[in-house]
N, C-alpha and C positions, 0 to 999 in steps of 0.2 A: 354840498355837492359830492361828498365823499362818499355817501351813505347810498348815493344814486345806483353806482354800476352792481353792486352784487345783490340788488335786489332785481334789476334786469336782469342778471345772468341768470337769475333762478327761474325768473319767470319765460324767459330766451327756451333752458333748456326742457322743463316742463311742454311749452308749448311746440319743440321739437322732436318730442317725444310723443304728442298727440298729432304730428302730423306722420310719423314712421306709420302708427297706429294707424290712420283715417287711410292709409294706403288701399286698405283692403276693406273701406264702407264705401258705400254708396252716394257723393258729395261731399262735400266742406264742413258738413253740420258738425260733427265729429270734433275734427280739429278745432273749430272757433269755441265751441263748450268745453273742450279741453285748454284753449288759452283763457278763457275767463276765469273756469275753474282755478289757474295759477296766477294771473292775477290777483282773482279776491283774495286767493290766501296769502300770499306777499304783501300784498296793501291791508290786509286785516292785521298784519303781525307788526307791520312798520306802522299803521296808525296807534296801536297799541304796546310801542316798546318803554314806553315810560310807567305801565302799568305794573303790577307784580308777573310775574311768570305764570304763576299758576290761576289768573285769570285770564289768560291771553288763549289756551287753548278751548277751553266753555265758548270764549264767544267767536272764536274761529269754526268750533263746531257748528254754535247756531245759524252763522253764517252760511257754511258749506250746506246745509237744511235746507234753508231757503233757494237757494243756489239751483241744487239738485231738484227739487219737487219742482221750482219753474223749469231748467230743461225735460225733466222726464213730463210735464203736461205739453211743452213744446211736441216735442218728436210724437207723443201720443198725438195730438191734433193732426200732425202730418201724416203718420200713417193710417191714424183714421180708423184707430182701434175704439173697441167699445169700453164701456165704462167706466167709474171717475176715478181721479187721482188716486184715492186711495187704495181700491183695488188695483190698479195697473201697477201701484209703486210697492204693496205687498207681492203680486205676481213676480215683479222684476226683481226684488230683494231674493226672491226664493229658489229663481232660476236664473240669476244672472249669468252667473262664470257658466254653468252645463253650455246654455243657448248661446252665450258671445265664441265658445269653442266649438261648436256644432253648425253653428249659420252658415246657411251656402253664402258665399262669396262671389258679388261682391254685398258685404251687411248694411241692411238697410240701416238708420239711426233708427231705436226705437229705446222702450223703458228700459226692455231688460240686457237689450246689447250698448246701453251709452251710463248705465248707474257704476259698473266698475270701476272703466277709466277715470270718470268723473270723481269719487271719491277717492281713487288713486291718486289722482293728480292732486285736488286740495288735501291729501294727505300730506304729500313728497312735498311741496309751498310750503305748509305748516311747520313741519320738520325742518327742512330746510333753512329757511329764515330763523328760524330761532336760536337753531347752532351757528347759521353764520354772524348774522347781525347780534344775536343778544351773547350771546360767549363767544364770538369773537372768533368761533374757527371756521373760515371761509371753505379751504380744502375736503374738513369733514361735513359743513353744509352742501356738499355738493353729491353728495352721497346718495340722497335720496331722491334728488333728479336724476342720475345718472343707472340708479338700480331701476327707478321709473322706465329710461330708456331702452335699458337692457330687457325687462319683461316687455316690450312693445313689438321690439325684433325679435321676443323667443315666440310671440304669440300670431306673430303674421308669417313668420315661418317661411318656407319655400314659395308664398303666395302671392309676391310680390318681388319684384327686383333688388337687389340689391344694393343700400339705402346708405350707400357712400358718401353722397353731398351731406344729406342730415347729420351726418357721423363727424365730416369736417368741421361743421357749422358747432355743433356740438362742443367740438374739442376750442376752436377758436373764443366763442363766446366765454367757455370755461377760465381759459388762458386771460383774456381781456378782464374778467372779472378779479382774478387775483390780481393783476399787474396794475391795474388803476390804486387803489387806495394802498400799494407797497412803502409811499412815502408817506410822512408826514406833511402837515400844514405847512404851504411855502417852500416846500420840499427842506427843511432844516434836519440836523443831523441829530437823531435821538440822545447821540449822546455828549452834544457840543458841551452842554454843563458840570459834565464831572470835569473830578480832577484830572488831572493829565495822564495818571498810572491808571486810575481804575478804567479811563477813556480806550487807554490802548489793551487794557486786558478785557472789555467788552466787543470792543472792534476785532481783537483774536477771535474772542469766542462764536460770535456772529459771521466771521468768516469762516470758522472751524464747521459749525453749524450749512452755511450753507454747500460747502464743499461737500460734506459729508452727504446732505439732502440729493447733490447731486449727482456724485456718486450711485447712492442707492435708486435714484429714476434712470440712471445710466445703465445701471447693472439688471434693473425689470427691463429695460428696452431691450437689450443684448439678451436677455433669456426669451423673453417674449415675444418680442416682435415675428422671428422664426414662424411658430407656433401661428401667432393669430394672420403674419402672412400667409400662412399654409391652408388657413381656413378659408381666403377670401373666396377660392373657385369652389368651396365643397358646399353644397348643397346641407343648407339647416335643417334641425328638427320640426318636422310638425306638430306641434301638439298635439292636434285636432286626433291623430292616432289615438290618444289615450283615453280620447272620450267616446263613450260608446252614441252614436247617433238615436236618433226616436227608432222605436221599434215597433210591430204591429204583431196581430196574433193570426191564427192559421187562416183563420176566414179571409182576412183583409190579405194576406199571402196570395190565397188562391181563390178569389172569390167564382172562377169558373164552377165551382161545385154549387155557387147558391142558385143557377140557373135555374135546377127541376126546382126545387121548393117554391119558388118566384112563380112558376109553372103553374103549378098545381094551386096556389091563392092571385089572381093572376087581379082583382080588384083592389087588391092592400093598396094605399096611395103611398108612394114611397117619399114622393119631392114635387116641387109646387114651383114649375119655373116661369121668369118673363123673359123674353129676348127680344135684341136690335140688333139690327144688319146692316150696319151703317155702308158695308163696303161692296163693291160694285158690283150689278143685278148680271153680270154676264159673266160669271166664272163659268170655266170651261168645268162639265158633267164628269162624274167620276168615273170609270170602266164598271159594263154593263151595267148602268145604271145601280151602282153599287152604295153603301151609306157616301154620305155627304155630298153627292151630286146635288148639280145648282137646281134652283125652283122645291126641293124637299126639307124637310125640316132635318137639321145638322144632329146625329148620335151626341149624345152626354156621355163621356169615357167615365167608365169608374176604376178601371185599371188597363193596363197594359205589360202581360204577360210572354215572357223574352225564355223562361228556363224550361226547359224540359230533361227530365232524368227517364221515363220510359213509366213513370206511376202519377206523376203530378205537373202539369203546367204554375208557375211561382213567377210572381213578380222579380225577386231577385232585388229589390232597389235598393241601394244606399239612401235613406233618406237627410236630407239637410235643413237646419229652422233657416227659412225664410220672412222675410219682409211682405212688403207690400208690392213692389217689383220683383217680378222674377228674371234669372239669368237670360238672357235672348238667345235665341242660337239662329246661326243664319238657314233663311227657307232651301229649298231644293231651286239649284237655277231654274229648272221650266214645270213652275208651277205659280195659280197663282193667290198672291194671299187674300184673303178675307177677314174685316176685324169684325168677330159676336161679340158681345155683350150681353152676360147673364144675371137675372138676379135670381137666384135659387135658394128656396125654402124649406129645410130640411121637415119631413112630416113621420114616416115611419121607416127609415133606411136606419140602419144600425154601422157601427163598426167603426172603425178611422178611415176610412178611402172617402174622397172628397171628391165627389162628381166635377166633372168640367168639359166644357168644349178643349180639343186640342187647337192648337198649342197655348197652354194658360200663359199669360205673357203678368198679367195683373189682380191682387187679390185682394180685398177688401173686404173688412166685415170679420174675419175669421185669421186666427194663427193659424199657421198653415207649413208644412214642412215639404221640402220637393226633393222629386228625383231628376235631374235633367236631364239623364239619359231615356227614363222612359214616358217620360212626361208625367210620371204620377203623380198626384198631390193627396197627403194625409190631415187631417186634424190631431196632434197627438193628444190632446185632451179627450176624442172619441166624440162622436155625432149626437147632438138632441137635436129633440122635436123643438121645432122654433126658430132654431138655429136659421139666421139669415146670412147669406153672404152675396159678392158680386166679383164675378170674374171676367177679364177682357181677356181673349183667347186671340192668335191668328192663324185662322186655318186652311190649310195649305190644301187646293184641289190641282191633282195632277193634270199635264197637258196629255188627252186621250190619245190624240192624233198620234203621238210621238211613243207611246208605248209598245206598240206591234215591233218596233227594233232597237228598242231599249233593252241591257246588259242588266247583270245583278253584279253586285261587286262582289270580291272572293278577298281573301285574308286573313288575317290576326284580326284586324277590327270585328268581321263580323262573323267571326267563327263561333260567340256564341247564341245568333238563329240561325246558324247552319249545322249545330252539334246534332247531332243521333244518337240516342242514347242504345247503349247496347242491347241487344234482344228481342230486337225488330221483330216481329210473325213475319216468317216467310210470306205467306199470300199479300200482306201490305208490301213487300218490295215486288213481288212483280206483278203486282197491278199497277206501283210507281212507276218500273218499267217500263210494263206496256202502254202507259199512258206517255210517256216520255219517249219512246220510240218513233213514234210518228208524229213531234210537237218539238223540232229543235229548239224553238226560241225562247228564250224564256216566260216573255208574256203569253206565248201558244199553249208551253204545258201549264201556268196558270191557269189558262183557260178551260184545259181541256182536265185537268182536275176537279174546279168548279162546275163543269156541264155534267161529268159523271156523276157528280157526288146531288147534282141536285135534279136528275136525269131519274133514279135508281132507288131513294131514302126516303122516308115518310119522314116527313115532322109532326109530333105528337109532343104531346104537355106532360104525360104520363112516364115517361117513360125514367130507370132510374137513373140515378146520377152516376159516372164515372170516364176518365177517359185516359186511363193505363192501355197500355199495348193489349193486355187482354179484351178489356172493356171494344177498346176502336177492334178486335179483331175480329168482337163478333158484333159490331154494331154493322161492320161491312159486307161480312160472311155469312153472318149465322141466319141460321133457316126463317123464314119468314112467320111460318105459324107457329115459332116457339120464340118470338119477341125480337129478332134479328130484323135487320134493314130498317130500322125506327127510332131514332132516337130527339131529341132535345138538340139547341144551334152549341150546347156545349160539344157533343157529339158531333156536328158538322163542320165547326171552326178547328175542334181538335183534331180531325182525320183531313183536311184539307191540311193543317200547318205540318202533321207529320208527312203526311204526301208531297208536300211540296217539296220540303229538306231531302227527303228523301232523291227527288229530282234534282235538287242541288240549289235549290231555291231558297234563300232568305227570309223565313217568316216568323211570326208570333200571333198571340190570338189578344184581342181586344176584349174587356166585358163592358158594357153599357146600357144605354137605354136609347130606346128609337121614340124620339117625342115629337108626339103628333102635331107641335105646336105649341102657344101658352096657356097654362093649367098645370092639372095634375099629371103627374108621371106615376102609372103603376107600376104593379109588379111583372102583369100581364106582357108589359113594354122593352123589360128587360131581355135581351141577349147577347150572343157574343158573335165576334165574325174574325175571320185572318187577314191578315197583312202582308203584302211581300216587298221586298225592299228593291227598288230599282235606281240607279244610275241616271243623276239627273232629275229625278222624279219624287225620291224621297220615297216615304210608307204609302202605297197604293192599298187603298180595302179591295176584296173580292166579296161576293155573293153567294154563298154554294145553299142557300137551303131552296128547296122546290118552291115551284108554284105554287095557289092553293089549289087552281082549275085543274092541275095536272096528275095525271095516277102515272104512279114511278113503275118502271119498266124493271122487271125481274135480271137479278146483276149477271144470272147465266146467260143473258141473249149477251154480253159484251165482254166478260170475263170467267173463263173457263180455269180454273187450276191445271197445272200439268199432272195427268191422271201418273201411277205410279205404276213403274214395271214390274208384270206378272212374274210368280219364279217359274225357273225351269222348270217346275213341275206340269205348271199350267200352259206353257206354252203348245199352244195344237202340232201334233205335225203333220206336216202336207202332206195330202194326199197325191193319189196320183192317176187318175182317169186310163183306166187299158184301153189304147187304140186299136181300130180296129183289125189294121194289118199293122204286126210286128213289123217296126224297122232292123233291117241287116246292123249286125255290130260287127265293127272292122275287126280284123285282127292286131295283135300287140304290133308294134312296131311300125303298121301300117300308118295312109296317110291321115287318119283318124287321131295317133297318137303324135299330134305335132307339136305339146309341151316341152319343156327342158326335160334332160336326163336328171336323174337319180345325183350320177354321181356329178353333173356340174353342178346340181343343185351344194351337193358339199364341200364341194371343190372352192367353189365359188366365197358361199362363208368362213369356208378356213382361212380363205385371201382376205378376205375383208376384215375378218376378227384380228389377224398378224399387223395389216395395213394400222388398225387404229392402236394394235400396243406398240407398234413401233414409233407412231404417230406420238403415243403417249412418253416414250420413255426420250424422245427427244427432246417433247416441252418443259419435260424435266431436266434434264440436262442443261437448256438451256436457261431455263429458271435459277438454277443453283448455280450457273457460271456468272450469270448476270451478278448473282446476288452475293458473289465472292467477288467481283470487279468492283463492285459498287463501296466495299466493305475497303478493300487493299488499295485503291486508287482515287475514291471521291474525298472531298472535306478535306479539311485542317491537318496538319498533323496528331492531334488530337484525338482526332476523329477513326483518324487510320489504325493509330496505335488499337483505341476501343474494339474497331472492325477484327485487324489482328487478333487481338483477346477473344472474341467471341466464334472465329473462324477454332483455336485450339479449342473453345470449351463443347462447341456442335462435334469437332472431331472424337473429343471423348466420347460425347454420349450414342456416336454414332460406332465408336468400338467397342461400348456395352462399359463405359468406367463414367456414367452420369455424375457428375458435381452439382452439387443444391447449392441455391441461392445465397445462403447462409455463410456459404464459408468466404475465408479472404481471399487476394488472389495471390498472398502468399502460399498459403493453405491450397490452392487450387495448382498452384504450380510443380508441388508437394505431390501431389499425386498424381499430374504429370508424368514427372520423374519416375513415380514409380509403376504406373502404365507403361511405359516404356523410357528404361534407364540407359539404353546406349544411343537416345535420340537426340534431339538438338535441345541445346538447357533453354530453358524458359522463365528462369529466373530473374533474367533482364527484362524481357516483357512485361510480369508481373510488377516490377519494380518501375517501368516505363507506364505502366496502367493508374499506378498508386500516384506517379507524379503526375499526370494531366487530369484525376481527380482531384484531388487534393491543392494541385497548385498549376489551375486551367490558362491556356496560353503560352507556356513555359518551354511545351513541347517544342524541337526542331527537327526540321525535315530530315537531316542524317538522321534522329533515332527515330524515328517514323518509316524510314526504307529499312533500317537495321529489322523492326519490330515486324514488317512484311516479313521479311526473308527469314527471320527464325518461324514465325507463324507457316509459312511455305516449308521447313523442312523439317519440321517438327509434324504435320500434317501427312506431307509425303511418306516420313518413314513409317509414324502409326500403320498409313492406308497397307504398305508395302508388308509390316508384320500379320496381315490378315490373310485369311485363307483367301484362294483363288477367288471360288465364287463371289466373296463377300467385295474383295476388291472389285468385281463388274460390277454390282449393285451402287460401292459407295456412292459415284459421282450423278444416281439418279434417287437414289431415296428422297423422300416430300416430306421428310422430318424439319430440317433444317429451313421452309419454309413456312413453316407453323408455329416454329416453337418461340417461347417470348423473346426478345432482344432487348 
């Protein structure tokens, strides 16, 4: 029973170390293949302690083999990836550590997020046991659980609480393991058998020994402890910083630009979907019958675009390797959910953006990396034909009813779809304006953004791609028989989203596909449309493209530019019609001349121009008295002294003997003196300055009145040595309120 406890310790702290870890997966899975993991290799090392050493590790390897390849087939079956073992188990070999450091959180178990730990942990067992149980050093077996433990809290990072009990549990188990087998058999004394001298010079040494040992755990606690107390409130490293996430290339960034080319081959089939609608046949209809209203067939998002800089709409996403679950985020309170279920067949769509109903909730079939902020979802490995997957989305339809007096939210949160990038065209703000002028509410100027924009624009196939501020300035503006008022819904999604911001409106643009149902999804099907964010309601879609029945109404019947003012050259001047009988003109003076005179007209502003300098040379005065009271009388003694010093140095620079920053305030005192040498000495100020810098708090209130009153006559006689005039100016010049303090 001796042999018992430190091979439970090893396995105690192994499997405490897979549960820090499993903090931040998805389930228990994690943790129980991390206790097995420590298990097998403890029980491989202790069934095989009577073998040679250097066959104990071979067959603990081939053990951890088999081990490993039955959990990574487990967690595959669970997530429900394609492929056999051997492939899944080369994929996970080759991107283990990138993907267990990049996975959104919380990680689902799979190949390539559970083969780390797993060969961690029957590493640290392996090791373990064999320094402690076969060489006999318990303290240094404990080594490679405890480094185990350590990379589990550098790798979960800020991403979980604070993993104190594990830490306790930890330390206890460790402690219980050494202190069990400390005796011998029957607890008898090692050294009952010698002789009596060599007994007592063993029992020295053994106590010499452990004094010493505990000393030195004495003296790491006392250096230590400080230290790692200090850390308990600070917030750890993330890893995850170091590792760059999946990335995508310009296309899949901005796919708004693939809109015209989609256009103009409008039968390429791109994707091959089935859907269920398992959830309730009566969602409330989206505003003006916009995408995802109930009874229509639901848009397939292929991105969702949040950045605008004034040349490009961009995803912007951080993206994270995800599972087969995705992170949930709670719906908008008044709306209501729907679960789709898709199964989509990739056919000729290119790129990494992974079509999906919003909000993907579940993915299956495919790797898959997400944004949870925008809802994106990518393939890092890039799209084929073939390619099968299924995703369970819940998609959120706003309550209609409650929008007409629904808020948009303002803030840090959502300042970036409310950014405007600089260098707006003129004519887009005030047609923003004007469209905002008469549409306080916020779902009003949505409204009345999308009625103009789909009021006024043709939509054509043809038309080229772009939706920079130039592009939107003359898709709005520009003349009609030279390709202006015409463009593509990239065009109509992008001059809605900057119109709306513009009105102070929350929005982004969407690209997708409007499918007709199950089948093929062309090209033809693709478009984009805006979103505005409301209070309660969550991302509401609008509608801004035309009719097809309707011919759009030329944008001068609603929006006129402010024509620009002719020069004085061109201004006409009035003429003036001779009546037919001349009217009598009074004479001067008479009652025809009943304006002011002449000279009250001068009279008057000479009053007034005096009124405001005297006006002026009082608020000055009173400003500089304020700000010399504030200086000689508020604060600490300290404080006053400081005020003091800085009352002589404004006096200097206001007698034309400026002192720079630079010097001391020995130095400074120094030319004092020699600005005026039969004035009050300053040399105790100076030296009363140096003491409440140098030794803060020290100061007392007598030399704080002392340090006024020389400041006071020191100041006085400078003002007194100035010529007349200079003395009425001193006490209003607006120097001494500007200059640094």
């Amino acid at each position: 029973m001796r042999a018992v406890p430190v091979p439970l310790a090893l396995v105690a702290m192994i499997g405490l170390a897979g549960a820090v870890l499993g903090r931040v997966y998805a389930g228990p899975l994690l943790t129980w293949l991390v206790l097995g993991a420590a298990a097998g290799s403890v029980l491989v090392s202790v069934a095989a302690r009577r073998l040679p050493s250097w066959l104990v590790a071979p067959v603990s390897v081939l053990a951890m083999v088999g081990w490993t390849a039955w959990s990574l087939r487990l967690t595959a079956t669970r997530a429900e990836l394609p492929g056999g073992l051997a492939e899944v188990t080369a994929d996970a070999a080759a991107n283990g550590i990138p993907r267990l450091l990049t996975a959104m959180i919380p990680v689902e178990p799979t190949p390539d997020t559970v083969l780390v730990p797993l060969v961690a942990a029957w590493l640290a067992g392996l090791a373990g046991a064999e320094v402690a149980m076969r060489a006999g050093r318990v303290l240094l077996g404990y080594l490679p659980p405890v480094l185990l433990y350590a990379a589990a809290l550098y790798v979960v990072g800020p991403n979980a609480d604070p993993a104190i009990g594990p830490t306790l549990a930890l330390v206890a188990v460790a402690v219980l393991g050494l202190a069990v087998p400390a005796r011998g058999a029957a607890g008898a004394d090692a050294a009952g058998g010698l002789a009596p001298a060599v007994r007592a010079a063993v029992r020295a040494r053994l106590a010499a020994a452990s004094a010493a040992g505990l000393t030195v755990v004495l003296g790491l606690v006392a250096l230590l402890g400080p230290l790692v107390a200090g850390q308990v409130d600070g917030r750890p490293v993330d890893p995850r910083r170091y590792v760059e996430p999946p990335q995508v290339e310009t296309l899949d960034e901005n796919p708004l630009i693939r809109i015209s080319g989609w256009a103009l081959n409008p039968g390429q089939q791109l994707l091959d979907v089935r859907t269920q609608r398992p959830g309730p046949p009566g969602s409330a209809p989206a505003p003006d019958g916009g995408p995802g209203a109930a009874g229509r067939p639901v848009p397939i998002r292929l991105a969702v675009l949040s950045d605008y800089d004034g040349v490009t709409w961009r995803v912007g996403a951080t993206y994270r390797n995800a599972g087969r679950i995705l992170p949930v985020t709670a719906p908008a309170p008044d709306s209501t959910v729907e679960t789709v279920r898709q199964e989509i067949t990739v056919a000729g769509l290119s790129g990494r953006l992974l079509p999906a109903v919003a909000t993907p909730r579940q993915v299956t079939g495919a790797r898959v990396a997400y944004d949870p902020t925008t809802g994106t979802l990518i393939r890092p490995e890039g799209l084929t034909p073939g390619l099968r997957y299924s995703v369970t989305s819940a998609l959120e339809t706003p309550d209609a009813n409650l929008l007409a007096t629904a808020d948009v939210p303002a803030g840090q949160e959502v300042a970036r779809v409310l950014r405007v990038a600089d260098g707006a065209p003129d004519p887009l703000r005030r047609l923003a304006a004007q469209l905002a002028e008469s549409n306080g509410a916020p779902y009003a100027r949505a409204a009345a953004v999308e009625q103009f924009l789909a009021e006024h624009y043709r939509l054509v196939a043809d038309a080229p791609s772009g939706h920079a501020y130039p592009n939107l300035n003359f898709f709005l503006f520009g003349p009609r028989n030279a390709g202006g008022q015409r463009g593509t819904s990239e065009q109509f999604a992008a001059a809605f989203a900057v119109l709306g911001r513009l009105t102070g409106l929350p929005t982004r643009v969407v690209v997708g596909f409007r499918a007709a149902g199950d089948g093929p999804v062309r090209a033809g099907e693709a478009y984009a449309w805006p979103e505005v964010l409301f209070e309660g309601l969550g991302w509401v879609p609008f509608d801004p493209l035309p009719r097809p029945d309707e011919e759009p109404r030329p944008v001068e019947e609603d929006f006129r530019p402010a024509p620009e003012d002719p020069p004085p050259s061109e201004v006409p001047e009035p003429t003036v019609e001779p009546s037919a009988t001349p009217q009598p003109v009074a004479a001067p003076g008479g009652p025809a001349d009943a304006g002011p005179s002449m000279a009250l007209l001068v009279g008057g502003g000479t009053g007034g121009m005096l009124l405001l300098v005297v006006a002026a040379l009082l608020t000055l005065l009173l400003m500089r008295r304020s700000l010399t009271r504030g200086r000689l009388a508020r604060g600490d003694p300290g404080q006053r002294i400081a005020g003091a010093w800085r009352e002589v140095t404004d006096a200097l620079r206001l007698a034309g003997h400026p002192v720079g920053g630079d010097l001391s305030a020995s130095e400074v005192a120094a030319r004092a003196r020699a600005a005026l040498p039969f004035g009050a000495d300053v040399e105790e100020l100076a030296v009363l300055l140096n003491q409440t810098a140098f030794a803060p708090g020290t100061a007392s209130a007598e030399q704080a009145a002392r340090a006024v009153a020389t400041a006071g006559d020191y100041v006085a006689a400078l003002r007194a040595a100035r010529p007349w005039w200079r003395q009425l100016l001193w006490s209003v010049r607006p120097g001494p309120l500007r200059w640094p303090r």
